[in-house]
C-alpha positions as CSV (number, residue, x, y, z in Angstrom):
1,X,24.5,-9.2,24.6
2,X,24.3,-11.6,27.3
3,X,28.2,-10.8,28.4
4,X,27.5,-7.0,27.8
5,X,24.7,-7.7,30.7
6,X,26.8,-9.5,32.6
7,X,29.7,-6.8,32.4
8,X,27.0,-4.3,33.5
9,X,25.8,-6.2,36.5
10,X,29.1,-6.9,37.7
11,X,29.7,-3.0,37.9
12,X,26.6,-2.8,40.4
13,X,28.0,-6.3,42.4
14,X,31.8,-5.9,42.6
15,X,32.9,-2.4,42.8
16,X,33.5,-0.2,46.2
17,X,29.8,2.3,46.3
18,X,31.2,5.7,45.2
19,X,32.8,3.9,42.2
20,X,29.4,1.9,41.6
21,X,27.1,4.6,41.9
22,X,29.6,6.2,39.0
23,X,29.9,3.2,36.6
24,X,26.0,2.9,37.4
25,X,25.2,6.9,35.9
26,X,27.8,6.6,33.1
27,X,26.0,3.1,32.0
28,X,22.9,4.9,32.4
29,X,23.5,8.1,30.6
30,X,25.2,5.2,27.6
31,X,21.9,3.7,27.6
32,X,19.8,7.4,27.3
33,X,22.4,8.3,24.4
34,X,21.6,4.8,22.5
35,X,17.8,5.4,22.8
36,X,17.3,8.3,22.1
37,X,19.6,7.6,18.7
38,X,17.7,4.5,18.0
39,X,14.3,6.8,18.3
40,X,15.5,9.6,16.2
41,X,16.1,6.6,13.8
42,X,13.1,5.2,13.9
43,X,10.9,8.2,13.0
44,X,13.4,9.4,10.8
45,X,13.1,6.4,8.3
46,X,9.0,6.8,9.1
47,X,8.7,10.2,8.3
48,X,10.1,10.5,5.1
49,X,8.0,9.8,1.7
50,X,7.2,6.6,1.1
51,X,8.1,5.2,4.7
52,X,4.6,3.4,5.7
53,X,3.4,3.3,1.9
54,X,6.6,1.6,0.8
55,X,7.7,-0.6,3.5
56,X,5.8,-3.6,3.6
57,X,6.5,-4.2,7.2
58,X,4.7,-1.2,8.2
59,X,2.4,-0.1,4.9
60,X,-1.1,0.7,6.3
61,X,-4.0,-1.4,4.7
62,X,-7.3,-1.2,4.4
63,X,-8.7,-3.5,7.8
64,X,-9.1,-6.8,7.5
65,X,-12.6,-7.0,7.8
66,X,-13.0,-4.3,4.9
67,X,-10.8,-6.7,2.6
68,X,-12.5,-9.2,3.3
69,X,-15.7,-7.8,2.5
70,X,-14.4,-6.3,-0.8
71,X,-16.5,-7.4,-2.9
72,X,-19.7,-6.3,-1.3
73,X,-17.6,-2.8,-0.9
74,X,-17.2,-2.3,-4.6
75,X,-21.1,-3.1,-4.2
76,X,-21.5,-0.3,-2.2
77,X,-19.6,1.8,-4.4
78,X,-16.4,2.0,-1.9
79,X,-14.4,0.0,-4.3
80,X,-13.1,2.6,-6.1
81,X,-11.8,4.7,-3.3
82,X,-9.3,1.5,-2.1
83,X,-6.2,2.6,-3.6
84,X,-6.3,6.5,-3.1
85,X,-7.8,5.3,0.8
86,X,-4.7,3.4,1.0
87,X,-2.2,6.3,0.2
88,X,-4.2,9.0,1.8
89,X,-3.6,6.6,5.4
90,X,0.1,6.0,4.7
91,X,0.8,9.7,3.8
92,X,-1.6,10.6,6.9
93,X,0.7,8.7,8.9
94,X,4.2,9.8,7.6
95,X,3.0,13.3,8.1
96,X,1.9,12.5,11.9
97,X,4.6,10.6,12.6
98,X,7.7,12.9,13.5
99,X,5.3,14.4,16.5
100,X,6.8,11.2,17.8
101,X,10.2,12.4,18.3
102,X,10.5,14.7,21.0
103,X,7.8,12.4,23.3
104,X,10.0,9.5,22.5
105,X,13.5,11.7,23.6
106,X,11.4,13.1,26.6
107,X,10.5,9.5,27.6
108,X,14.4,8.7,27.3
109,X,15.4,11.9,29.4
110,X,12.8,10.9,32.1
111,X,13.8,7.7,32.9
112,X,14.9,6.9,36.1
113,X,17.9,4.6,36.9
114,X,15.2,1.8,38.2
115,X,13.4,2.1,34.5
116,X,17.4,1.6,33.1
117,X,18.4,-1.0,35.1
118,X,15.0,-2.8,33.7
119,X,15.9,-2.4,30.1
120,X,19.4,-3.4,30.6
121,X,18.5,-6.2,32.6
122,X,14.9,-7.1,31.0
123,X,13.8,-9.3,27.7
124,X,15.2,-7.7,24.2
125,X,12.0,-6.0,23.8
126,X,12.4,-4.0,27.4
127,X,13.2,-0.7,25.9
128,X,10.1,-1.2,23.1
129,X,7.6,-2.0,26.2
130,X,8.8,0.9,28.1
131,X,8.4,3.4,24.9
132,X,4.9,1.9,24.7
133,X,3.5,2.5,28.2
134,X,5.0,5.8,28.8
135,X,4.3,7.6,25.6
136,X,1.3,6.2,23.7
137,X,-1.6,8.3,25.0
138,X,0.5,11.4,24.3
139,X,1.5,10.2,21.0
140,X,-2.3,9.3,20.1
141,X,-3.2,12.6,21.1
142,X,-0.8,14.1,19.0
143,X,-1.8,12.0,15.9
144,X,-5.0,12.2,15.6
145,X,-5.7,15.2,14.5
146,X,-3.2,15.5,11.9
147,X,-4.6,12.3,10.4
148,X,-7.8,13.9,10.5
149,X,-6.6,17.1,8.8
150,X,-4.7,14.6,6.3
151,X,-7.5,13.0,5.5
152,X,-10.5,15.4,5.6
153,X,-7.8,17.5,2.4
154,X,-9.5,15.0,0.3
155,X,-12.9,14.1,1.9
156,X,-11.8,10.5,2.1
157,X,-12.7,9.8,5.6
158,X,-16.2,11.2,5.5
159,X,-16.8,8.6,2.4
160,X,-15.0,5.7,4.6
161,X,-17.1,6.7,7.3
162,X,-20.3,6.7,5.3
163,X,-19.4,3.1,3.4
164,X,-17.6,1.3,6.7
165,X,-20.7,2.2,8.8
166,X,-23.3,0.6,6.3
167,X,-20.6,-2.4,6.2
168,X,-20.3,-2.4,9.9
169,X,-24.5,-2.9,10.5
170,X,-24.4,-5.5,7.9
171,X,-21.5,-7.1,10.0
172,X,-19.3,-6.7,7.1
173,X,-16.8,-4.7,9.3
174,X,-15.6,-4.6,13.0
175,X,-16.8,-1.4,14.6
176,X,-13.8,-0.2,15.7
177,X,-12.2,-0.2,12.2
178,X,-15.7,1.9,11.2
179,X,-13.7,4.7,12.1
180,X,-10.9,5.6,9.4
181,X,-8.9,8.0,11.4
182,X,-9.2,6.0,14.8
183,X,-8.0,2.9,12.6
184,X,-5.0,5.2,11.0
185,X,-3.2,6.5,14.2
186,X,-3.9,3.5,16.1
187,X,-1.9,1.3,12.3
188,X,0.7,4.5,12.9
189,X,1.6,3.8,16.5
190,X,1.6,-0.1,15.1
191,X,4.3,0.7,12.9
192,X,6.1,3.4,15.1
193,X,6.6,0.7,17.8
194,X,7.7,-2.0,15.5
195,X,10.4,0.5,13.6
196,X,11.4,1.4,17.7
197,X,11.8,-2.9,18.2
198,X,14.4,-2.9,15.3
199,X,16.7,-0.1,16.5
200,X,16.3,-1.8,19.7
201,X,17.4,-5.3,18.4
202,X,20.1,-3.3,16.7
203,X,21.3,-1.7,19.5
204,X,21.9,-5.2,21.8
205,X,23.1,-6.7,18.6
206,X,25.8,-4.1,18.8
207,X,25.9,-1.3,21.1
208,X,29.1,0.2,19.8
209,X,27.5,0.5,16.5
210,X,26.4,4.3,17.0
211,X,30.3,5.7,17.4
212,X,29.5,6.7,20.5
213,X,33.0,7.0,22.5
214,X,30.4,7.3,26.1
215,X,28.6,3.5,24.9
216,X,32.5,2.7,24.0
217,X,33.4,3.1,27.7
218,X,30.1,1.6,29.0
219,X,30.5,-1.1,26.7
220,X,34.3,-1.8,27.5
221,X,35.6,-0.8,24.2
222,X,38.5,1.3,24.9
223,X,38.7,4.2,27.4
């Protein structure tokens, strides 16, 4: 990756302006095109059935605090609502999850060369950061409430609510996690952002991965 970047700065440093302003849009627009794949991607493989519940890496659990209170939970009568909890938050968040795609592509088109030439240029978590501060209020907006619809289907998050807020004056829970649909987009995003970091990683493992003859040219893999 690190000869990629230098290939790419070179274009900025060595070539005449009209032919550098050029090479500078078509390394852009190589750039969009890989994001936007990598996004499309990442949601796809969240979306589906079983992509929070059965992917470790991103599988939504019951907060820590709550764990480790279990015991005095099951005392409280929450205990036996753990495992239908747990799959009513991952199937909450597969559901909300694909609102994500067209904020993350819109994020991609918006960029301007400055916000490119910062990813290119930046840490291998550039393009990661840069989803994260430019879409995640819109995409908590946009999860929210279909968590909440998920989740009020089977009246789970009224008897979280009810349990989590005895825990949390006990000081059995954190009172931010007393909140079950709060604590579910918020784990969502979590995992949303960390599927994102692997296409990224991916992507400056090997650009030319996607087929794309544009990131071919970009790349200097034929033209």
């Amino acid at each position: 990756m690190r000869a990629v970047l230098a290939l790419l700065l070179s274009l900025f440093i060595s070539l005449p302006a009209a032919a550098a302003a050029s090479s500078a849009a078509e390394t852009a627009s190589g750039l969009k095109e890989a994001l936007t794949r990598g996004a499309e991607v990442a949601v796809a493989q969240l979306g589906k059935r079983d992509g929070f519940l059965g992917d470790k890496r991103v599988r939504i659990p019951l907060p820590d605090s709550v764990r480790k209170a279990e015991k005095m939970m099951r005392t409280l009568g929450a205990g036996k609502y753990a495992d239908e909890l747990i799959e009513t938050m991952n199937r909450a968040a597969e559901s909300a999850v694909v609102e994500a795609k067209p904020i993350l592509v819109n994020a991609v088109k918006s960029m301007s060369f400055d916000d490119a030439r910062g990813i290119l240029t930046g840490g291998d978590d550039a393009a990661t950061n840069y989803f994260r501060r430019t879409t995640s209020p819109e995409i908590a907006q946009k999860f929210l409430p279909i968590v909440k619809q998920a989740t009020a289907k089977v009246q789970l998050a009224d008897k979280y609510n009810q349990y989590a807020g005895r825990a949390s004056k006990l000081g059995l829970l954190d009172e931010k996690d007393a909140d079950l649909d709060q604590y579910v987009t918020q784990k969502a995003m979590d995992g949303l952002f960390l599927m994102v970091a692997e296409q990224e990683k991916a992507i400056r493992k090997d650009p030319v991965s996607t087929g794309s003859a544009l990131l071919k040219k970009v790349f200097g893999f034929g033209g």
